[in-house]
C-alpha positions, 0 to 999 in steps of 0.5 A, a space after each residue: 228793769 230800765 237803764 238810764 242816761 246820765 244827766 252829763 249828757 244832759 248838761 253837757 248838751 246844754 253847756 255846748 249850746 252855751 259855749 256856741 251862742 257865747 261865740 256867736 256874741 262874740 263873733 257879732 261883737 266883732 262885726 261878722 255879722 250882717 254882710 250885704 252878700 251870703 258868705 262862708 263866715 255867714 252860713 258858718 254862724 248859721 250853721 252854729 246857731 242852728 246846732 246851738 238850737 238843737 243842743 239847747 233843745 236835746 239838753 232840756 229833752 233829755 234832763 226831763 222827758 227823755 231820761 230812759 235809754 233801755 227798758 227791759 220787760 217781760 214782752 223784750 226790749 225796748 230801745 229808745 232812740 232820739 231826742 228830737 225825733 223819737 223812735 222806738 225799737 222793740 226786740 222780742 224776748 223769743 229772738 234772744 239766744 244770750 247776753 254778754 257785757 263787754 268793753 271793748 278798747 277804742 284805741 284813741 290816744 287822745 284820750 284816757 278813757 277810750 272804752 266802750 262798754 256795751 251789752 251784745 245780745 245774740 239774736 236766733 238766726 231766724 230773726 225778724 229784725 233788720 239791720 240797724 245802727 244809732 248813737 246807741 244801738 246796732 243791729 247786725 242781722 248777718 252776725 245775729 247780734 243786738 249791742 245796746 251801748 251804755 256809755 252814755 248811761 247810769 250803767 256799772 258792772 255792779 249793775 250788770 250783775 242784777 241784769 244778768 240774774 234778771 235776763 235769766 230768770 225772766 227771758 231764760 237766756 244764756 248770760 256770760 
């Protein structure tokens, strides 16, 4: 079974490049560009052209080859982490316990949707995984817990009910 990233992230990645190098036209058409000395102005455009860069390259990456946030097999878990750099995490199916679907508020005022909606994995207290934290997966040894967030992800609550009649039968782990 396998969870995907939404293609907003996708375009949104590619349309934050566009809106950076529109500033950058911009701020070239107004003349701050080309001083004689290394500035602040100057390492500032750097830095945005640089993260233009990055944006544009994890928008193409991530609408055509890195499209699969999580894989469930009968082995475990596969996590895919990165765009760019690339790492994949691997929890075997022996070290879950349970698996529960949660949203848990964030509390920005500045926005209306400030919830974040994840799958926490309980993981034995024997585990051979070590502590972990990206964009979206955390692994916390010392509470024995494997969240695998799906903010960024084809994922709705309907979903978690084929998931949880998966988890079950295949891994024969408790699901709340």
């Amino acid at each position: 079974m396998k969870i995907y990233y939404s293609k907003y992230i996708g375009y949104g990645s590619l349309a934050f490049a566009c809106a950076l190098f529109v500033h950058l036209a911009f701020l070239s058409v107004l003349g701050f560009e080309g001083f004689p000395k290394i500035t602040f102005i100057t390492l500032i455009q750097i830095l945005l052209f640089l993260i233009a860069i990055y944006a544009t390259i994890a928008g193409i990456k991530r609408l055509t080859s890195r499209q699969i946030a999580f894989e469930l097999t009968s082995d475990g878990i596969y996590a895919y982490q990165g765009v760019i750099l690339t790492k994949d995490i691997f929890i075997p199916k022996e070290d879950l316990v349970s698996a529960a679907y949660k949203v848990a508020d964030v509390s920005d005022p500045d926005h209306q949707n400030s919830k974040s909606y994840f799958i926490e994995f309980q993981l034995r207290e024997n585990t051979a995984l070590e502590n972990l934290s990206k964009s979206n997966t955390i692994i916390n040894t010392e509470h024995h817990t494997v969240k695998l967030f799906v903010n960024f992800c084809k994922f709705k609550e309907e979903d978690w009910q084929n998931l949880s009649k998966y988890l079950t039968n295949e891994y024969q782990i408790t699901v709340l």
